[in-house]
Kinemage of the C-alpha trace (Angstrom):
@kinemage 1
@onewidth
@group {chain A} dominant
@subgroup {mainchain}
@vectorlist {calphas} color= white
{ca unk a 1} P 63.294 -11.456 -55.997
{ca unk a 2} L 65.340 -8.008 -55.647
{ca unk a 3} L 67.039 -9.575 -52.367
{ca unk a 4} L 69.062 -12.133 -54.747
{ca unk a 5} L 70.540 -9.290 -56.775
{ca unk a 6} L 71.228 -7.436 -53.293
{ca unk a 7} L 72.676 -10.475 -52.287
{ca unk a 8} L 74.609 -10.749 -54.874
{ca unk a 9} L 76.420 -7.737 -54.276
{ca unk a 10} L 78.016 -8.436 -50.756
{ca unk a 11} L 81.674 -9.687 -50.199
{ca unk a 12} L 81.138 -13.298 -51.980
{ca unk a 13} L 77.611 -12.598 -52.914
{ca unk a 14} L 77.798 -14.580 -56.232
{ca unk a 15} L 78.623 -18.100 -53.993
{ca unk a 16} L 75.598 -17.306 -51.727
{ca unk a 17} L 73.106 -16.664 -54.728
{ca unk a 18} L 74.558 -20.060 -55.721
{ca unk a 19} L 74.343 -21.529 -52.501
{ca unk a 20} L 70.993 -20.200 -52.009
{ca unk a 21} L 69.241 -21.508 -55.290
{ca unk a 22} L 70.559 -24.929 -55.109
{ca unk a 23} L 69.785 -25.465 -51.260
{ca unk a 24} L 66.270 -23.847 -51.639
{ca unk a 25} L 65.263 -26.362 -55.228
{ca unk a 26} L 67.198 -28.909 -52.872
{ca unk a 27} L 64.529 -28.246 -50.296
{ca unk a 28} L 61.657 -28.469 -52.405
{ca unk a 29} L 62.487 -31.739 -54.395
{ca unk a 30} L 63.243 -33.392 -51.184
{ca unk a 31} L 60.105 -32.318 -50.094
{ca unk a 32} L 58.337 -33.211 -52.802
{ca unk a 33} L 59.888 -36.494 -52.708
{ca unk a 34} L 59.706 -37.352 -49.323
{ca unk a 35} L 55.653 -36.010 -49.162
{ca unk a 36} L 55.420 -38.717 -51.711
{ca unk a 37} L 56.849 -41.320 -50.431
{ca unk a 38} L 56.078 -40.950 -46.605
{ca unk a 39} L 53.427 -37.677 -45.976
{ca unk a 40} L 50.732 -38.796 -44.039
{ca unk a 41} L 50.431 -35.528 -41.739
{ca unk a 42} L 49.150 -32.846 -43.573
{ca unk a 43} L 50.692 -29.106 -43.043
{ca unk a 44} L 47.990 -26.782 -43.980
{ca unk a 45} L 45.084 -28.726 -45.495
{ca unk a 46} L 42.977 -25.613 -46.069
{ca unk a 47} L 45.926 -23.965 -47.473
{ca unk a 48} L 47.967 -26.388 -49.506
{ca unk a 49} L 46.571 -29.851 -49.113
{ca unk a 50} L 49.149 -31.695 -50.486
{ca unk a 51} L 52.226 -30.306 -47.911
{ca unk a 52} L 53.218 -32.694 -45.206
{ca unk a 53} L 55.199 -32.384 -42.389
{ca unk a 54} L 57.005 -35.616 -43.874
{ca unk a 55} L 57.664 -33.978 -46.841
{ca unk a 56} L 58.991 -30.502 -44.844
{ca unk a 57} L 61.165 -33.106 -42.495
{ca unk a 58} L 62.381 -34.713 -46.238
{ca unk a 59} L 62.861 -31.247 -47.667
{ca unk a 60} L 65.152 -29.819 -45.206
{ca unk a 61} L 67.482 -33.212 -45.094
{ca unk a 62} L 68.080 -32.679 -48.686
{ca unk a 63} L 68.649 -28.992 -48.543
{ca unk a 64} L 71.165 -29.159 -45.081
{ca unk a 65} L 73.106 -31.592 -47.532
{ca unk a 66} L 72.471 -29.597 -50.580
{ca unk a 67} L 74.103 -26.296 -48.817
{ca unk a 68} L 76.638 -28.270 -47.187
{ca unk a 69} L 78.209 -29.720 -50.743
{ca unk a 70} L 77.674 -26.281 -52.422
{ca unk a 71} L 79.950 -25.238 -49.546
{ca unk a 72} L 82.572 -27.609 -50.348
{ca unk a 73} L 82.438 -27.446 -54.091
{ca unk a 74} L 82.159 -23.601 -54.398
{ca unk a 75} L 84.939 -22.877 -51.466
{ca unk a 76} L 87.265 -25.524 -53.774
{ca unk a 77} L 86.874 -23.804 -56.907
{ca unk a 78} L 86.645 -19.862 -55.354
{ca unk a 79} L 89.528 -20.905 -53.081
{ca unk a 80} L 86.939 -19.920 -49.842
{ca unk a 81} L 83.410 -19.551 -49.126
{ca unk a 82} L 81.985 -16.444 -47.483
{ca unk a 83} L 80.562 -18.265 -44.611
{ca unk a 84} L 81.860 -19.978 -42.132
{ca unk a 85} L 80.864 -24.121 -41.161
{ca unk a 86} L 78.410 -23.123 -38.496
{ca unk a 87} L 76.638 -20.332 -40.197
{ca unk a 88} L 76.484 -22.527 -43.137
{ca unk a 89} L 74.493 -24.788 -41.315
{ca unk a 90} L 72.302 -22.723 -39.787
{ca unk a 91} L 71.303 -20.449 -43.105
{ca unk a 92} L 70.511 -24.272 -45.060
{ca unk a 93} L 68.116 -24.818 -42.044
{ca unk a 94} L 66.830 -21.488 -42.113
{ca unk a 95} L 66.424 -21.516 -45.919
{ca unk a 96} L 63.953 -24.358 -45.556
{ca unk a 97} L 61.378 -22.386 -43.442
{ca unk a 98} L 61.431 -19.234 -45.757
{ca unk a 99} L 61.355 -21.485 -48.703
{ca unk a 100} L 58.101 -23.023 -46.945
{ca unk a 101} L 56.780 -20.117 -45.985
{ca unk a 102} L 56.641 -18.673 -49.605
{ca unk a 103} L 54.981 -21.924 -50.894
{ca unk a 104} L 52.394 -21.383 -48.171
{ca unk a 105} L 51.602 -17.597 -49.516
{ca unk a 106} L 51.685 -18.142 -52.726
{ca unk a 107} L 48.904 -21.175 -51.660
{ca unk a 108} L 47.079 -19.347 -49.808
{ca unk a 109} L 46.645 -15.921 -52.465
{ca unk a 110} L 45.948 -18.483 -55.594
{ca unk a 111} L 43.028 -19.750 -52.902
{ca unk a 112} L 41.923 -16.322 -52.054
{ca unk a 113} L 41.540 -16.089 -55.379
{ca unk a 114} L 40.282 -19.053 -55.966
{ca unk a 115} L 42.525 -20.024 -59.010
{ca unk a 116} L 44.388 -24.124 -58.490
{ca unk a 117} L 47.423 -22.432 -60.439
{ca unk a 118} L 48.945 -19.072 -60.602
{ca unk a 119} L 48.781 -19.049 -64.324
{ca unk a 120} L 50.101 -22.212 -67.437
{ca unk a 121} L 53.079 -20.744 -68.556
{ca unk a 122} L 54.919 -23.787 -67.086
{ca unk a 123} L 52.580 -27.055 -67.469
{ca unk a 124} L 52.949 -29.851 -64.544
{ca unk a 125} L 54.083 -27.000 -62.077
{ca unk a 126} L 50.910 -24.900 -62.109
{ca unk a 127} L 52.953 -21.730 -63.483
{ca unk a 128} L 55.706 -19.713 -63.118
{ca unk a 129} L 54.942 -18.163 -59.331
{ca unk a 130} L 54.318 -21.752 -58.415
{ca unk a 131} L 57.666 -23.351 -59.577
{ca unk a 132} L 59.614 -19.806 -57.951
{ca unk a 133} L 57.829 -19.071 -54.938
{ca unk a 134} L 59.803 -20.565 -52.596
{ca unk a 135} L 62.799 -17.974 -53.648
{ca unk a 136} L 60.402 -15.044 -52.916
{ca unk a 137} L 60.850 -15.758 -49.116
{ca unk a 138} L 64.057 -17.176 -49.166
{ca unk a 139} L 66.440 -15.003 -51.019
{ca unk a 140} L 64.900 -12.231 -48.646
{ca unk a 141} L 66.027 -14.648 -45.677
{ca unk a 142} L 69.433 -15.283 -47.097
{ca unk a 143} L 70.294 -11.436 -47.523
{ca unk a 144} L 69.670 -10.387 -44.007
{ca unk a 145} L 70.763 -13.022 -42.368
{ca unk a 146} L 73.654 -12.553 -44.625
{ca unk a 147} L 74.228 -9.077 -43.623
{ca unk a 148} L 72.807 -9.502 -39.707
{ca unk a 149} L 74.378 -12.269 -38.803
{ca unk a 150} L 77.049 -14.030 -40.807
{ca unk a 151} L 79.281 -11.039 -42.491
């Protein structure tokens, strides 16, 4: 989680934190919607049997849209937004896959461990690490590509 506060601190850092969160819980309740509605081909049973690739096509839909409103809403009020149309893109498609790939880890240590959720702190969402994981991978993501790429 570190990476967001790092991220925070580049030129414009507070739009991508903002930018990041909402396009990365934009991924996940389009996932989570879509699986619902339309997942028939599971991800990684063994891992996290309830992921589909429906639900990952549904998930990154919603967060491409997602980033690209945060863009337009943020760089009205601010006056500009740090990254340009093309990068934009590409980070809300990238977001997805590190957002996935933290659900997936944080799946696969809770079955390592053989605990369904990583603790009750937050009932319905199988605790705290569960409803957050996503921004383990993703903030991380965000900041270098930030700093690599983009700036």
């Amino acid at each position: 989680m570190g990476h967001w506060g790092l991220l925070y601190m580049v030129e414009g850092g507070a739009l991508l934190v903002v930018f990041g969160m909402f396009t990365t819980f934009g991924y996940d309740t389009g996932a989570y919607f879509a699986g619902r509605a339309f997942g028939r081909h599971k991800m990684a049973p063994y891992i996290s049997p309830s992921k589909t690739w429906e639900g990952a096509a549904g998930g990154v839909a919603l967060a491409l849209g997602v980033g690209l409103i945060v863009r337009v809403v943020a760089g009205e009020i601010a006056g500009s937004f740090p990254l340009n149309l093309a990068t934009t893109v590409i980070a809300a498609l990238l977001i997805p896959i590190a957002a996935q790939l933290g659900d997936l880890v944080e799946s696969a240590l809770k079955r390592s461990a053989g605990a369904k959720d990583a603790g009750n702190s937050l009932p319905g969402h199988g605790g705290m690490l569960d409803r957050f994981d996503s921004l383990l991978f993703a903030g991380t993501m965000l900041y270098f590509y930030t700093l690599w790429i983009a700036l």
